[in-house]
Steps between C-alpha positions, in 0.01 A plus 500: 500500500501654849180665504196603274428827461113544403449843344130548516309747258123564586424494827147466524294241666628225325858683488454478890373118541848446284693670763339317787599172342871596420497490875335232580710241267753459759264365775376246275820382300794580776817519360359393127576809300804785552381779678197709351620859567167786395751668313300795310095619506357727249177658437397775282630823784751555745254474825336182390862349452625616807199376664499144307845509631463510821190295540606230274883495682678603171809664493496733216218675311401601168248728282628379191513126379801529302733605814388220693547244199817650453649470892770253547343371807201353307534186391092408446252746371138488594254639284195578683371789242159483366520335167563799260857555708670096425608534200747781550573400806582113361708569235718769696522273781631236235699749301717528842519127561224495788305158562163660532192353730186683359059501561291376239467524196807513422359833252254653312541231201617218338696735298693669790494157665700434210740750491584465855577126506752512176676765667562310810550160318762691328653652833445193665312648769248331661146635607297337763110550440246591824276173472441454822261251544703265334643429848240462705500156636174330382618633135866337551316219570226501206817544257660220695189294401411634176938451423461110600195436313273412756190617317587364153424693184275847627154515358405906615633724752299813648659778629409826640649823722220705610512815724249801577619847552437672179120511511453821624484738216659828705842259531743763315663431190862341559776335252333188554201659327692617191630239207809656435585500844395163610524317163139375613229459821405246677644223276880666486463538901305220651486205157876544451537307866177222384709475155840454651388243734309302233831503249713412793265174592357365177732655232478771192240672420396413074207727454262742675159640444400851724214684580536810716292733657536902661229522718598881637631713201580839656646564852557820668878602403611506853345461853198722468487696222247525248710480242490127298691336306485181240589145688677345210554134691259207524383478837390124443609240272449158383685262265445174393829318453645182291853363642780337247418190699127511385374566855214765468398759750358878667678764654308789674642847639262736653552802754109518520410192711303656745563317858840400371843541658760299367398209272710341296380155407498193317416148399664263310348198330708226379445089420611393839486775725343831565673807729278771625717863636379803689730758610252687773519080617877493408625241826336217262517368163202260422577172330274215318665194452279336247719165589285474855266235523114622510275225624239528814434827554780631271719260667896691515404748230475898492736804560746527704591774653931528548620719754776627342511854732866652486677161424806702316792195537795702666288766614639562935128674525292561518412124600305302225143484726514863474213698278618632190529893408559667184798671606679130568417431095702840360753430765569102353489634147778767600676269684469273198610755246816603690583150588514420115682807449788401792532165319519599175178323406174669304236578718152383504298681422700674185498757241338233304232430712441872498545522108212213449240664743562851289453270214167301602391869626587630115275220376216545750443820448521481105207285500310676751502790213466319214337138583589214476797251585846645488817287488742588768824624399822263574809635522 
């Protein structure tokens, strides 16, 4: 393979952070990959396209999806649609033989989850999921931990992504609002990450019992107007959760924590050892080592904090004292994603990885309407 071509569809903000990492990739891993050529941009009309285009450095443009799947220069495509859009997108992409590298959720369902990943298991395509966080360095490190069995069998685990944003009630109605656009709120945009990360480090989820809550039920249809409509969505959510393993714990997803930015956070409890995560603190993962000696004034024990800043192994920079930023994360799980495609290899994360979220998601939300614990759907 002498170059990647990256056919992008959707270029909104997170179509754009995307971009900026294509180009970074070669700064940090020199020589590592063939050559990522911007091949193709589309958006929904001709003078967003051209404009994507030329800001993002792409060399063709688009207005419909299917063109740009269809171009011989494309060898990736990127989904970066709002929910509602992946599925068709997906199973054209795999219909043409296109290794895809999509947002979460992987779709609106388990049930299109579903029908995505048999048709690319059966056109041996692969799909590379958006789960970011995954490769932030502290987290590398907790699974590193968590993977050796340095805190023994887990007792409970907390987690929690919190942001603000959506308390003011004149915020206009958008397809994050809707259900059948966004397959669900607060817990399908901000708990999919918490969930993700929580599979990833202590293993599959068994059960789940949800409780949500719309605080705001109408919004003005668009920027202004006095016209409402119906928020279908939760815009908080909370689930208790029981793993196969037998470890028990919370996950919380809110977009009204006032005073909030960007909180995604957790603690894990296990026999011999405890880790403690914060990503608005994300330069550190915390660590008790329950094998420390207390004694006179708690002799060596208590947590220690592990500076574990942008320590990617390989990385040429930015150098590993450096502050992390969220743009490095997308950029290692692209980098990540095309590497395993290069080699041959199944990325990480997957289509599965996105097919259990959509399932735990399924499950949550079933027992947020009718009560109660819900088993989670295996494959």
């Amino acid at each position: 393979m002498e170059k990647i071509g990256i056919g992008l569809i959707g270029y909104g903000g997170i179509g754009k952070i995307h971009t900026l990492c294509y180009k970074d990739i070669e700064m940090y891993y020199p020589s590592q990959l063939p050559q990522i050529d911007l091949a193709a941009v589309c958006t929904s009309n001709a003078e967003s396209a051209k404009r994507a285009a030329k800001e993002g450095g792409y060399r063709k443009w688009f207005v419909e999806a299917s063109a740009l799947i269809h171009d011989d220069d494309v060898t990736v495509v990127d989904c970066s649609l709002p929910n509602f859009r992946h599925k068709p997108v997906l199973l054209e992409a795999i219909a043409a033989g296109k290794h895809v590298y999509c947002e979460k959720p992987l779709a609106l369902n388990g049930a299109e989850a579903r029908e995505i990943a048999n048709e690319a298991a059966a056109a041996q395509v692969q799909i590379g999921m958006a789960f970011n966080y995954r490769f932030i360095p502290a987290l590398l490190r907790a699974h590193e931990l968590v993977q050796s069995g340095a805190l023994g069998e887990i007792y409970r685990f907390q987690a929690e992504y919190l942001h603000s944003g959506y308390e003011n009630p004149e915020k206009p109605l958008s397809w994050r609002l809707q259900h059948d656009k966004s397959g669900g709120g607060a817990l399908a945009d901000l708990g999919a990450h918490a969930i993700d990360l929580m599979r990833w480090l202590l293993g599959e989820f068994e059960s789940v019992r949800a409780m949500t809550q719309t605080y705001i039920t109408e919004r003005p249809v668009s920027r202004g107007a006095t016209e409402k409509g119906t928020v279908t969505v939760d815009d908080a959510a909370w689930l208790q959760v029981r793993l196969k393993n037998g470890a028990l714990g919370t996950i919380e997803a809110s977009r009204f924590s006032t005073g909030v930015l960007d909180e995604l956070r957790f603690e894990i409890c296990g026999e011999n050892g405890a880790l403690r995560f914060n990503l608005m603190d994300a330069n550190y993962l915390y660590w008790f080592d329950a094998s420390r000696k207390g004694g006179a004034y708690g002799g060596e024990q208590g947590w220690l904090r592990l500076d574990t800043v942008q320590q990617y192994p390989g990385a040429s920079i930015p150098p590993a004292r450096a502050i992390l930023g969220w743009q490095r994360t997308h950029a290692e799980n692209q980098y990540q994603f095309l590497k395993a495609i290069v080699e041959g290899k199944t990325p990480q994360p997957n289509l599965i990885d996105g097919l259990r979220a959509q399932f735990i998601l399924d499950a949550a939300y079933l027992s947020a309407r009718q009560g109660g614990w819900v088993e989670v759907e295996q494959e």
